[in-house]
C-alpha positions as CSV (number, residue, x, y, z in Angstrom):
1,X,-71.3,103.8,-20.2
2,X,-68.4,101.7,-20.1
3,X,-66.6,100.9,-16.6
4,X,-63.1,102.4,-16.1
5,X,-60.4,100.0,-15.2
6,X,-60.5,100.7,-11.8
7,X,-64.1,98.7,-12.0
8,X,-62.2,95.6,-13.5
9,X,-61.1,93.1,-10.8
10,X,-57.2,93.2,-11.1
11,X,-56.7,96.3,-12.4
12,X,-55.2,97.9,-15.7
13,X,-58.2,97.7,-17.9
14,X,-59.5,94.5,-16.9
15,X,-56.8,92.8,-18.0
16,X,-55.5,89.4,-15.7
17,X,-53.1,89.9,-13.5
18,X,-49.4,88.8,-14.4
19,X,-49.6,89.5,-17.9
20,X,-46.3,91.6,-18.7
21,X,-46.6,94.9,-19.3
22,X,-49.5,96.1,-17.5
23,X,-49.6,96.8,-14.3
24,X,-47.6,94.9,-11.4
25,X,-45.3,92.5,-12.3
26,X,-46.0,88.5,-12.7
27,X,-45.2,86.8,-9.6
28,X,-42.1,84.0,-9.4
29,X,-43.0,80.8,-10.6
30,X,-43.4,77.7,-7.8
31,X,-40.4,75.6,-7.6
32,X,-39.6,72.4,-9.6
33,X,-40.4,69.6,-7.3
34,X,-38.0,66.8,-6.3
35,X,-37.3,64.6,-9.5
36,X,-38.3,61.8,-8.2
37,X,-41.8,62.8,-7.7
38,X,-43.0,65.0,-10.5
39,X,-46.2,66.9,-10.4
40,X,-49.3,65.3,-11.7
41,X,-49.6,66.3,-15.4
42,X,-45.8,66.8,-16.0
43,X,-43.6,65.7,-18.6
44,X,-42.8,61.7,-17.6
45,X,-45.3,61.9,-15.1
46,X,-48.8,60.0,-15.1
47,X,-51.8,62.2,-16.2
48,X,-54.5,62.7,-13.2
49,X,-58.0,62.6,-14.6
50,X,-60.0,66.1,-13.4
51,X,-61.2,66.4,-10.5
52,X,-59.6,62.4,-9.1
53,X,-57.9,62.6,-5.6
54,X,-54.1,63.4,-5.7
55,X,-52.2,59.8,-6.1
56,X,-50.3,58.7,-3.3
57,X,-46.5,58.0,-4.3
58,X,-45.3,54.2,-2.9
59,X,-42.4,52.4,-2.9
60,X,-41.9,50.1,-5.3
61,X,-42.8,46.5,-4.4
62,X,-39.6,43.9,-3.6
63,X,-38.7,42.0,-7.0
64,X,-39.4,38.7,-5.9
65,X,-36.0,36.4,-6.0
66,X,-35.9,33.0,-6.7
67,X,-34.9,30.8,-3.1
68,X,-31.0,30.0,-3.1
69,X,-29.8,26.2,-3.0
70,X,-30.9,24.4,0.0
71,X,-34.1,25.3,0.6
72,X,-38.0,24.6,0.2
73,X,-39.4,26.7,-2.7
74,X,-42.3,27.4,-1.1
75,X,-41.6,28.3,2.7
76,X,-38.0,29.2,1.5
77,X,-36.5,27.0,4.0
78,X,-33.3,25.1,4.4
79,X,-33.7,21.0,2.9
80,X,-31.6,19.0,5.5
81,X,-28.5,17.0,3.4
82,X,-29.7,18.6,0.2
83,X,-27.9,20.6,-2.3
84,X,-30.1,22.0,-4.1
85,X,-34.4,23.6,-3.7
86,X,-36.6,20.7,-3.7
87,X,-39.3,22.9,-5.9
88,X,-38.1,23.3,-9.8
89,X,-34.3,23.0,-9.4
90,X,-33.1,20.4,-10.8
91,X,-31.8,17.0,-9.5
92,X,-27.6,16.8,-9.2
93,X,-26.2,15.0,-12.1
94,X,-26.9,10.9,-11.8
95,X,-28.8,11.6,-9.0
96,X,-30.4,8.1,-9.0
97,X,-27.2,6.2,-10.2
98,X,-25.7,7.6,-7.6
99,X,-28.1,6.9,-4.9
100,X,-28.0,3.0,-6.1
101,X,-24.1,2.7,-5.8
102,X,-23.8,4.3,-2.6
103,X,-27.0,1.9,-1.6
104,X,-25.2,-1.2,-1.9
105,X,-21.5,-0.1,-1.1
106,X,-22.8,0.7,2.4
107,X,-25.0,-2.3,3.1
108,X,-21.9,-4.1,2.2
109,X,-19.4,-2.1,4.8
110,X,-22.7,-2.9,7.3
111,X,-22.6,-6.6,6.3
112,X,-19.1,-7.3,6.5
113,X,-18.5,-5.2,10.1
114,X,-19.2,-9.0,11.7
115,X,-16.6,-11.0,9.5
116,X,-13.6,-8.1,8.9
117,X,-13.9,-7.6,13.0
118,X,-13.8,-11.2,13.4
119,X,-11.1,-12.7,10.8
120,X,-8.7,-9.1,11.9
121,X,-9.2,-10.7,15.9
122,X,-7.9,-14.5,14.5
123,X,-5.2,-13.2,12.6
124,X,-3.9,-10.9,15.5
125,X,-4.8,-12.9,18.1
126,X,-4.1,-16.7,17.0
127,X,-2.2,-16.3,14.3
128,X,0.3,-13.1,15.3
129,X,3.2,-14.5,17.1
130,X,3.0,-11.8,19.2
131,X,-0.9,-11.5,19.9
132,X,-0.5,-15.3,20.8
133,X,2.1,-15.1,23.1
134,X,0.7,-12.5,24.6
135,X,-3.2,-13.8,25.6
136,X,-1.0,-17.8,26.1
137,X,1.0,-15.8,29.0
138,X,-2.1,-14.0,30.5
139,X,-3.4,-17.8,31.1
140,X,-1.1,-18.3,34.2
141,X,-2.6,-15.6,35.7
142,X,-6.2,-17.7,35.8
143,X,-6.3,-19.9,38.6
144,X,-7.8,-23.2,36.5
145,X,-5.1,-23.1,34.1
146,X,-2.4,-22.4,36.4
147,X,-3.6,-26.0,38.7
148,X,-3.6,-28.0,35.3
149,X,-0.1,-26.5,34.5
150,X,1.2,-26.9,37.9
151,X,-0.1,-30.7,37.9
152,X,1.0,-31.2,34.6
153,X,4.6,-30.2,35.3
154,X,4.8,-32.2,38.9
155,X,3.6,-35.8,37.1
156,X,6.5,-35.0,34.3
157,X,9.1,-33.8,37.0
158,X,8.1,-37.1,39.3
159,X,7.9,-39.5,36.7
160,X,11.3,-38.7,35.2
161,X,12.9,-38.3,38.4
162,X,11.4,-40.9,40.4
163,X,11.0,-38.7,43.6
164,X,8.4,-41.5,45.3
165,X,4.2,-40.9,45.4
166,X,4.4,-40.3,48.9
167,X,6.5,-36.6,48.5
168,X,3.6,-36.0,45.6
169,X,2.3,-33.0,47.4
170,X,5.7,-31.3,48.2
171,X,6.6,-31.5,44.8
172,X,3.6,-29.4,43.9
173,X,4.0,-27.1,46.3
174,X,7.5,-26.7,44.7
175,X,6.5,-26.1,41.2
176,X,3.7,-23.8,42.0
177,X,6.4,-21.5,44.6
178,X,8.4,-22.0,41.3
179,X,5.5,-20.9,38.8
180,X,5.4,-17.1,40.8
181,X,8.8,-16.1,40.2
182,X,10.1,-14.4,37.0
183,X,12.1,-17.2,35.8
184,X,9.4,-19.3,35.2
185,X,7.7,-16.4,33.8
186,X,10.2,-16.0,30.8
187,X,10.3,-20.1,30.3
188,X,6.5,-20.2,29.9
189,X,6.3,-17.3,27.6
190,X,9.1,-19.1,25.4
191,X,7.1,-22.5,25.6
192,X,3.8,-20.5,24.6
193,X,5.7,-18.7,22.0
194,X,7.1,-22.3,20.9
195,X,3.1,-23.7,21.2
196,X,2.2,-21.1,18.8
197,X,4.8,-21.9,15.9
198,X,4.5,-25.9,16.3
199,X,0.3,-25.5,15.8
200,X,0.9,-22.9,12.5
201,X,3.5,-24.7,11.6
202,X,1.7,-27.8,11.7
203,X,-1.6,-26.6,9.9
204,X,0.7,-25.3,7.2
205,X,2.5,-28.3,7.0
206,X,6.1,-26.9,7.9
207,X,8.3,-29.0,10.3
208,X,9.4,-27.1,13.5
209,X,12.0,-27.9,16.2
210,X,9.8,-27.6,19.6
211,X,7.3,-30.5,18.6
212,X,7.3,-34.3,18.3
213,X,4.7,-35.5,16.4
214,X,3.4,-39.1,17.3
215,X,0.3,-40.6,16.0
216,X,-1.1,-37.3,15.2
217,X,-0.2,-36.1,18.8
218,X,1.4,-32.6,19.3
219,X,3.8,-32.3,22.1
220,X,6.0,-29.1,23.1
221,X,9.0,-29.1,24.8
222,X,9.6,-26.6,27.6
223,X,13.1,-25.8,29.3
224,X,12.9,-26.6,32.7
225,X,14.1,-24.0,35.4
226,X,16.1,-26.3,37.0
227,X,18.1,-24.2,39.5
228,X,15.1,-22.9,41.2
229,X,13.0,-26.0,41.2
230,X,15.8,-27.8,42.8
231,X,16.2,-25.1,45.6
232,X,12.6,-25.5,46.9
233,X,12.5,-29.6,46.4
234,X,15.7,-28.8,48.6
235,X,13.6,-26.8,51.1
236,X,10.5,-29.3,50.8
237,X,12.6,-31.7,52.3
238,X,12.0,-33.8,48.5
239,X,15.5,-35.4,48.0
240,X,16.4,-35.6,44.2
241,X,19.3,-35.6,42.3
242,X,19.6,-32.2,40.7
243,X,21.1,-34.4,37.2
244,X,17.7,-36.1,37.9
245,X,15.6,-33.5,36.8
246,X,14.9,-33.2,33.1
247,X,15.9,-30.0,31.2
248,X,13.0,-30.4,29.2
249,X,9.2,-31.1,30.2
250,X,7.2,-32.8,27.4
251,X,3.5,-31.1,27.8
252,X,0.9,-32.8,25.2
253,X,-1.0,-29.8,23.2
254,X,-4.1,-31.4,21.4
255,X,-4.6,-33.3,18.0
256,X,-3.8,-31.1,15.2
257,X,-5.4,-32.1,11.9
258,X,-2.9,-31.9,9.1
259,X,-5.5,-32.2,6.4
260,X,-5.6,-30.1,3.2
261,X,-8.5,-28.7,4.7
262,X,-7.0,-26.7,7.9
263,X,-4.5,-25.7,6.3
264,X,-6.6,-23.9,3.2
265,X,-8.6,-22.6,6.4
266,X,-5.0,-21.0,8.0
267,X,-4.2,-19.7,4.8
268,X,-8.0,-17.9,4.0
269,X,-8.0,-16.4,7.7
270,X,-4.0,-15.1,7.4
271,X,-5.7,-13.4,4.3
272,X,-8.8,-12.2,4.8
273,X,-7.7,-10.5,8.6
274,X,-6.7,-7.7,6.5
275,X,-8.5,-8.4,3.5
276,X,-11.9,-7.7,4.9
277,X,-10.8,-5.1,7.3
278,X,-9.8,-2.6,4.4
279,X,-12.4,-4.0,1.6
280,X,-15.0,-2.6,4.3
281,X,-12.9,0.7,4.9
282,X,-12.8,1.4,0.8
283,X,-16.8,0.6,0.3
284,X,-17.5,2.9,3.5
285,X,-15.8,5.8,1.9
286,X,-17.2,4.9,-1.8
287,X,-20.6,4.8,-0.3
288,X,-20.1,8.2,1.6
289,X,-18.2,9.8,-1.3
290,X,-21.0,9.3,-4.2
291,X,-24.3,10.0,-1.7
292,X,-25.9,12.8,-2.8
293,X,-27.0,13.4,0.9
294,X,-24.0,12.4,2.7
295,X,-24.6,13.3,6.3
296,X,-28.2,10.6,5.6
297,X,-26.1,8.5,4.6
298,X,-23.4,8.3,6.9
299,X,-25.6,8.7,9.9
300,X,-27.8,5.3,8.2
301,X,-24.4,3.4,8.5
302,X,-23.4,3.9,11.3
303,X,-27.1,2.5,12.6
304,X,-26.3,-0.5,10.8
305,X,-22.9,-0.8,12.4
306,X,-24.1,0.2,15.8
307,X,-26.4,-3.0,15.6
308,X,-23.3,-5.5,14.1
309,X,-21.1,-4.5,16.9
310,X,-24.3,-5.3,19.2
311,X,-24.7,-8.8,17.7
312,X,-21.3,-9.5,17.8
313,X,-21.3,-9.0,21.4
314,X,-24.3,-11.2,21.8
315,X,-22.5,-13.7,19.8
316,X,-19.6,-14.6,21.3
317,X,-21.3,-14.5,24.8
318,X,-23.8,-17.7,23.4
319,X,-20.7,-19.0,21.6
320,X,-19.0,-19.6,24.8
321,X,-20.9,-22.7,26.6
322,X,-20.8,-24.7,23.2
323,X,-17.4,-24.1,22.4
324,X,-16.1,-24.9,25.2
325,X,-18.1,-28.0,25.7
326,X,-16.6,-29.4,22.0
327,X,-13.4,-27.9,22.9
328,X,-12.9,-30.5,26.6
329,X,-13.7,-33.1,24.4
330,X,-10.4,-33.5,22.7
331,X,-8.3,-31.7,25.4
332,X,-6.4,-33.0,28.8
333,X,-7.7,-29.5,30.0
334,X,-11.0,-29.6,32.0
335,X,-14.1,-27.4,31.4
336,X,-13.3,-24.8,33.8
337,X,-9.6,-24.7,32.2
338,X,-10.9,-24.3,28.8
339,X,-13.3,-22.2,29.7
340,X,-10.7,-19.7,30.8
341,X,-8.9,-20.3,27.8
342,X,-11.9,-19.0,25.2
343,X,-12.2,-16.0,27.8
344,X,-8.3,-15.0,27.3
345,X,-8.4,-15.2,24.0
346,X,-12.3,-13.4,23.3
347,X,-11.1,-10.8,25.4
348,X,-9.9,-8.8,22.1
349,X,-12.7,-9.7,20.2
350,X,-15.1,-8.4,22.5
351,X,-13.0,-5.3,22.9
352,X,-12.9,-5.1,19.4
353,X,-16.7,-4.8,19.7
354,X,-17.2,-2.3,21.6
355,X,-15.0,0.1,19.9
356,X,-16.6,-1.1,16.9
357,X,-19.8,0.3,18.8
358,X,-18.3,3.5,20.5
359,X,-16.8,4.7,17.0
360,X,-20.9,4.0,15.9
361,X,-22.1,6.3,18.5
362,X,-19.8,8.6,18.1
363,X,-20.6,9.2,14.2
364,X,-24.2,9.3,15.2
365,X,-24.0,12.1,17.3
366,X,-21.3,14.1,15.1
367,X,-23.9,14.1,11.8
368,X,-26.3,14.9,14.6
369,X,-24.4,18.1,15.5
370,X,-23.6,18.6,12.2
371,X,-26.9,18.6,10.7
372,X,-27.8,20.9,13.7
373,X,-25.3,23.4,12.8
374,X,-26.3,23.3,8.6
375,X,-30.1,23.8,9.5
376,X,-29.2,27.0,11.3
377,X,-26.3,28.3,9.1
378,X,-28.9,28.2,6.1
379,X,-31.9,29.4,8.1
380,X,-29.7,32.8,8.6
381,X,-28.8,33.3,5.0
């Protein structure tokens, strides 16, 4: 005997559940998951072999991206002065060409820092009308050179005037009361200023109006400020006729040699004090301009410059006892005199040094900073 439906698990007959038409009605399907996860075994979805666990959706992994210019390949970080990865990328154009030129135009500006400095300090200095005068009229400040101007003047003013030996000493307490005030002032400057075209003129073989020229001698002629010289001979009791007194006081220079030689050697310092100067300017920004890692490079200069400006300074302190032993040689001046003499007119050049060597420092610290700031700009990209 056959079971009744009743007896069959679900009901009506036996038959499953959910099949339409018998019995209760099928129940609502589940809803479609999200798109972006479909069910295991759907359409576009990867099959899961039966009875595996349920696979675990993850994000996709990051697409790896090749490391932007400037840094290292492998630790993806920044390559100080360099334009480019240092792994595969490739070199800039004429990498090595370029490296070369901007070798030698900067060993040149480092080399020539000594000569340009010194040949721009000749030609403003000894050469310059103005740069003469100028250090000539900060001599009567220095007490050796005033006493051998001040002697100088009172044997000329004696000699011409013939005020008598015994009144020597009044009349060079005269000239030097005379040597503080302004007049004499302006006269010196002018004989200076006449010094410095009789001495150019002479190495460059031009006559000039201020100088006599006997036997290879070189003599300038100075206006004498007779009115008051002749007030404080007055007052030091010295009594001279005032038409006594010469308008003009002969003061021997030196021997100037007129040779072809001196004068070739005027002509190339004229020329190279501005020559050099620019020559090292131009290769310095060549040099700068074609490095492939510019900041290196200008940083390396300025080193090399830094050290120049050093020597240079070391120079013309050991220059000074042997030039100023040849210099007395030849010269009415003594040692101490001429000594104050190469320190007047060094003054510039050793000025000229040291701004040579602050400018140095000051570039060093600036690619410093500079290099500073790159590292971390790139480090945050």
């Amino acid at each position: 005997m056959h079971p009744g439906p009743a007896s069959h698990p679900g009901g009506d007959g036996g038959m499953p559940p959910g099949l339409p038409g018998h019995g209760r009605s099928a129940p609502p399907p589940p809803p479609p998951g999200p798109p972006s996860a479909p069910a295991p075994g759907a359409f576009g979805a990867p099959a899961r072999p039966y009875g595996s666990p349920a696979a675990v959706s993850s994000a996709p992994p990051p697409t790896a991206t090749a490391p932007g210019p400037g840094y290292d390949g492998g630790n993806n970080q920044p390559v100080f002065g360099s334009g480019s990865s240092r792994g595969d990328a490739p070199k800039p154009a004429y990498a090595t060409l370029r490296g070369v030129g901007a070798f030698l135009c900067l060993l040149l500006t480092v080399l020539l820092t000594v000569p340009a400095v010194t040949a721009s300090w000749l030609k403003d200095e000894l050469i310059s009308d103005s740069g003469f005068s100028d250090n000539a009229s900060a001599l009567i400040k220095k007490p050796a050179i005033r006493d051998e101007i001040q002697s100088q003047i009172s044997k000329e003013i004696m000699n011409q005037s013939g005020v008598p030996q015994s009144a020597r000493d009044m009349v060079v307490a005269s000239v030097g009361t005379v040597m503080d005030t302004d007049e004499f002032r302006r006269v010196w400057k002018a004989g200076v200023t006449a010094a410095h075209n009789a001495v150019v003129g002479t190495l460059l073989g031009k006559d000039t109006e201020f100088v006599d020229r006997n036997n290879g001698d070189l003599t300038i002629r100075v206006q004498t400020p007779l009115d008051p010289l002749f007030a404080e001979l007055t007052k030091a009791g010295v009594e001279v006729d005032r038409d006594a007194i010469p308008t003009e006081l002969s003061v021997p220079l030196a021997d100037i040699p007129t040779s072809g030689a001196a004068q070739d050697t005027l002509r190339g310092i004229d020329d190279a004090g501005w020559m050099l100067p620019i020559l090292a300017i131009a290769l310095l920004l060549v040099g700068v301009g074609i490095a492939v890692h510019r900041l290196r490079a200008l940083a390396i200069t300025a080193m090399g410059t830094l050290v120049m400006g050093g020597v240079l300074l070391v120079v013309a302190n050991l220059a000074r006892s042997p030039v100023v032993d040849e210099a007395s040689k030849g010269s009415d001046l003594s040692n101490e005199a001429t000594g104050a003499v190469y320190d007047v007119f060094t003054d510039t050049l050793v000025t000229d040094a040291w701004i040579v060597i602050v400018i140095s420092i000051v570039i060093l610290a600036g690619t410093a900073v500079t290099g500073a700031v790159l590292r971390n700009r790139r480090a945050a990209l």
